[in-house]
Structure formats: structure tokens, C-alpha cells
C-alpha positions as CSV (number, residue, x, y, z in Angstrom):
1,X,-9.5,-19.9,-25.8
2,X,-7.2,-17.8,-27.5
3,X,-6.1,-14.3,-25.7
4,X,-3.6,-11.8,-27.5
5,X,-1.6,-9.6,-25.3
6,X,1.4,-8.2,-27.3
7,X,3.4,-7.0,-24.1
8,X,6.7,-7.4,-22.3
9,X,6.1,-9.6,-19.4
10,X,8.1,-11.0,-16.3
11,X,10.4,-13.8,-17.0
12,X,8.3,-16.3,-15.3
13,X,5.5,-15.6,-17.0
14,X,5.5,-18.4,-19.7
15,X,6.0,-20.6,-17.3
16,X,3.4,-19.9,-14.8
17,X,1.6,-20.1,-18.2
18,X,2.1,-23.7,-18.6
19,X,1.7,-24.2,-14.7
20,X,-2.1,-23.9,-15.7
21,X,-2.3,-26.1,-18.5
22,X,-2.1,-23.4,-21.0
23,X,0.3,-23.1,-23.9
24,X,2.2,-19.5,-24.4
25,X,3.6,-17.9,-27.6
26,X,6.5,-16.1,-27.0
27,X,9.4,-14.3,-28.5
28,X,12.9,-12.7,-27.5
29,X,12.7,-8.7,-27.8
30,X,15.9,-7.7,-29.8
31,X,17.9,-4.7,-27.9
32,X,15.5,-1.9,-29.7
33,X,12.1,-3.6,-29.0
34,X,13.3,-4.3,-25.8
35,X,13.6,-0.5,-24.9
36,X,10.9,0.7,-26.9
37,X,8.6,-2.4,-24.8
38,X,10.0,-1.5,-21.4
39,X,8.9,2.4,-22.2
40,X,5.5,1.0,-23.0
41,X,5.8,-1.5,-19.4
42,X,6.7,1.6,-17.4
43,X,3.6,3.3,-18.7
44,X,1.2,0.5,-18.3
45,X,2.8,0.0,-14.0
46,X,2.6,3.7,-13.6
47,X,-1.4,3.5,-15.1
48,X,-1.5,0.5,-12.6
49,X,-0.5,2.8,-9.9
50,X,-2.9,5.4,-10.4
51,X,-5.9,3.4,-10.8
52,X,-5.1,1.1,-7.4
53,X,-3.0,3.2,-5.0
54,X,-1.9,-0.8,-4.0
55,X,2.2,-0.9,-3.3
56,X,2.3,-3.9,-4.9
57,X,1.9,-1.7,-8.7
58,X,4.3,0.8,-6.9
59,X,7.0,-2.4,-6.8
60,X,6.2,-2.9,-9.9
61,X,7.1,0.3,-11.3
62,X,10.4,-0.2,-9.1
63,X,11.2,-3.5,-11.0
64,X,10.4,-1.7,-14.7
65,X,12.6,1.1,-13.5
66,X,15.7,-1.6,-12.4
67,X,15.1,-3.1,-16.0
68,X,15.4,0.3,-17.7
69,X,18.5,0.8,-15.6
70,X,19.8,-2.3,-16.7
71,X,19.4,-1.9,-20.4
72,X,21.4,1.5,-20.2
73,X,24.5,0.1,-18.2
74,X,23.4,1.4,-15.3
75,X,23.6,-0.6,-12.0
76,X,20.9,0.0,-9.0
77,X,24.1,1.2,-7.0
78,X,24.6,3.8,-9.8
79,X,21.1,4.9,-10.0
80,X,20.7,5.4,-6.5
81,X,24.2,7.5,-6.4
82,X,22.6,9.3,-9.1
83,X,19.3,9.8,-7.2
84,X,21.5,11.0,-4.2
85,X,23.0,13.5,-5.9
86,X,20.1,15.2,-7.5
87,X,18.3,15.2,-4.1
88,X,21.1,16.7,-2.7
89,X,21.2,19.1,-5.1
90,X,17.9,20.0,-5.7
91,X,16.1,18.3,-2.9
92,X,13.6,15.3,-2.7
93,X,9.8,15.5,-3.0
94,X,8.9,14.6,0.6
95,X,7.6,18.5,1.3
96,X,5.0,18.8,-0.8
97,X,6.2,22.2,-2.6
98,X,3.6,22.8,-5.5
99,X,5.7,26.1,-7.8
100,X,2.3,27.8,-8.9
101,X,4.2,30.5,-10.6
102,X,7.4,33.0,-10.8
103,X,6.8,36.5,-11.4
């Protein structure tokens, strides 16, 4: 039986694929439908995330993040040292501060 699925997937993917006797029909994003499909990824994890709570979808928005990285030259080192900074600078989100307004 035929399924259609149209979405970036982890490398192993067609091969786990054809582990189960199954026969995958896949293609090579090019540099643009790469980003525009990892944008789309990051949106499906983060959906994942908020339905199940489970830290295995949180992981997975970790690994889509690393890919996004990645694509724009940017090494986990560097994204963290970029994280540091702006949590140094503007602080983290572990206090729970909800800004209702300024008057």
C-alpha cells in the first residue's frame, strides 16, 4: 500500500524503510528546499512537542535546530556561545517572568 508523505526525514529513514520490506521514493533537497523543509520539520517537532510533552519530540526539536544551525554556517559551539551571550545579556527563561504590560 502506497503512503505519500512529502517531508524532510532523518537520514536513516530510507533505510529503515527497506529494513521492513518496503521500497522508499526519495530525493536530495537542493540548498533552498532544504531550508524551506527544515522550517517546515521545526514546525511539525515543535507540534510534536506540544501535543505529547514526551522529551523524546523535545530532542527532536534539538536535532532540527542543530540542522538549521548547520545549513547557516553555524557550529553547535557557535550557537551555544551565541545562546550564552544573550542569556547573559538578557537572561534565560528559567523564572517564569510573564511581562503582562508597561504603562
Amino acid at each position: 500500500m502506497t503512503q505519500t508523505y512529502d517531508k524532510l526525514v532523518r537520514d536513516r529513514i530510507p533505510v529503515i524503510i527497506e529494513e521492513n520490506d518496503e521500497r522508499p521514493v526519495t530525493h536530495i533537497a537542493d540548498e533552498g528546499e532544504y531550508e524551506r523543509r527544515l522550517a517546515e520539520k521545526l514546525d511539525e517537532e515543535v507540534t510534536e512537542f506540544h501535543e505529547s510533552g514526551e522529551s523524546a519530540e523535545l530532542a527532536d526539536v534539538l536535532e532540527v535546530v542543530y540542522a538549521l544551525a548547520d545549513s547557516n554556517g553555524l557550529t553547535r559551539a557557535e550557537l551555544e556561545r551565541i545562546r550564552a551571550e544573550k542569556a547573559d545579556e538578557r537572561g534565560g527563561f528559567t523564572d517564569g517572568v510573564v511581562l503582562e504590560r508597561v504603562e
